[in-house]
N, C-alpha and C positions, 0 to 999 in steps of 0.2 A: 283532677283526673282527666287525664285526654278522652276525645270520642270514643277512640278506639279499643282503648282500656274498657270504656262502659260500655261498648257494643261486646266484648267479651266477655265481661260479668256476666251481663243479662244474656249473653244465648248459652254460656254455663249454666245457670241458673236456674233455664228452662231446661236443660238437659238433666238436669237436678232433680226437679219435678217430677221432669217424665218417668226417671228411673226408681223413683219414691212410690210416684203411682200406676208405674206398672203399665202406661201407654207409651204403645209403639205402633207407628204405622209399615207393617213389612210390606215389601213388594215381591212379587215374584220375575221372574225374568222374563217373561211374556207380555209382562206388563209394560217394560219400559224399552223402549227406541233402539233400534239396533244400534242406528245413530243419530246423535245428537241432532234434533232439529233447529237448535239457534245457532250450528256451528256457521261461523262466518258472518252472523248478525251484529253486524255494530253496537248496535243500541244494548243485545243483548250481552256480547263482550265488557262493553263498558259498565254495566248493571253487574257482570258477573266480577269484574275489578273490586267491583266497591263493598261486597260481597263477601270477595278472598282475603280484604285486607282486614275487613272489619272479623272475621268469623272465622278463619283458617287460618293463617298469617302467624298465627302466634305461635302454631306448630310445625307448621309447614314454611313459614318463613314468608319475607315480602317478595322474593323471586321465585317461591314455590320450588324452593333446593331441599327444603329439608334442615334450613340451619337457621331454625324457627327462637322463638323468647328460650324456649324449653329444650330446644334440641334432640323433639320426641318426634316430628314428623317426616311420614316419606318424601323422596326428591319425585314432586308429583312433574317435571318436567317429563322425564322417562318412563311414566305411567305403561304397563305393558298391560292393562288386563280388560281393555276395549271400553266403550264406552257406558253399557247393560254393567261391568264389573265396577267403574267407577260410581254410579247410582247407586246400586246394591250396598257399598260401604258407605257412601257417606249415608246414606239411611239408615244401616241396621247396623253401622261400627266393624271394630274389627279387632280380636284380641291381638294384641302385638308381643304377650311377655313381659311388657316394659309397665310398671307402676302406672301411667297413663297411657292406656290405649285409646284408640279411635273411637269418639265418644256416637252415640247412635244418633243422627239431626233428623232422621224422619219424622220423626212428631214438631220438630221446629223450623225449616226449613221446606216450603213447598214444590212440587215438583221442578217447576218454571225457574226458580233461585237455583236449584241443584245443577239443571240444564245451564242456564247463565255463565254459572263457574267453572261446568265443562265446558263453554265456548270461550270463556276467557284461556281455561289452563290449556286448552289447546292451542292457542295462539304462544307459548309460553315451548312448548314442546320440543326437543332433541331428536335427533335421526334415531330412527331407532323404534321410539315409542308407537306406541298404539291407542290413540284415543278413538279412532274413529274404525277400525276393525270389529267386525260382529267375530266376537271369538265365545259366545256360546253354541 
């Protein structure tokens, strides 16, 4: 079994947990960054890479299009809902309709990881999008 396969098991698995036992860490939008403070950090893009592949990637895909293992996740390149609305999901999830939804990583993922991933997917991003807009 590859890395990345087992870096997928095991952060399902805690997400498993969490939702077994009923811990969740929510945040409110006050709480988190209008914007991203690692956006543009190298060290932190490259941490946020290793990050996306290992723990998103399977949904979302290795270019972050959307045309993931599963073919469940958004095309997070054209992200429009700032960067307080990207935190917010990947912590507390997000029902989509579709048999697998946006699974909750708040309780597995710490803030700094979550930030990471936004300074990598930003670097990833289409005209258009909105990663770094405070649109609350």
């Amino acid at each position: 079994m590859g890395k990345v396969r087992k870096a997928v098991l095991l952060a399902v698995s805690a997400v498993i947990l969490v939702a077994v036992n009923g811990v969740a860490r929510v945040s409110h939008a006050e709480d988190i960054p209008a914007v991203n403070p690692l956006s543009g950090d190298e060290a932190a893009i490259k941490k946020g890479r290793s990050w996306f592949r290992g723990v998103c990637a399977v949904c979302h895909g290795g270019r972050a299009d959307g045309a993931g293992e599963r073919g469940q996740g958004a095309d997070l390149r054209k992200f429009n809902k700032g960067f307080r609305g990207f935190v917010e999901t990947v912590k507390n999830g997000k029902a989509t309709g579709r048999p697998l939804a946006m699974p909750a990583w708040g309780a597995v993922l710490k803030d700094e990881d979550i930030y990471q991933i936004g300074a990598y997917l930003e670097t990833l991003a289409i005209e258009g999008a909105k990663w770094k807009e405070d649109l609350n």
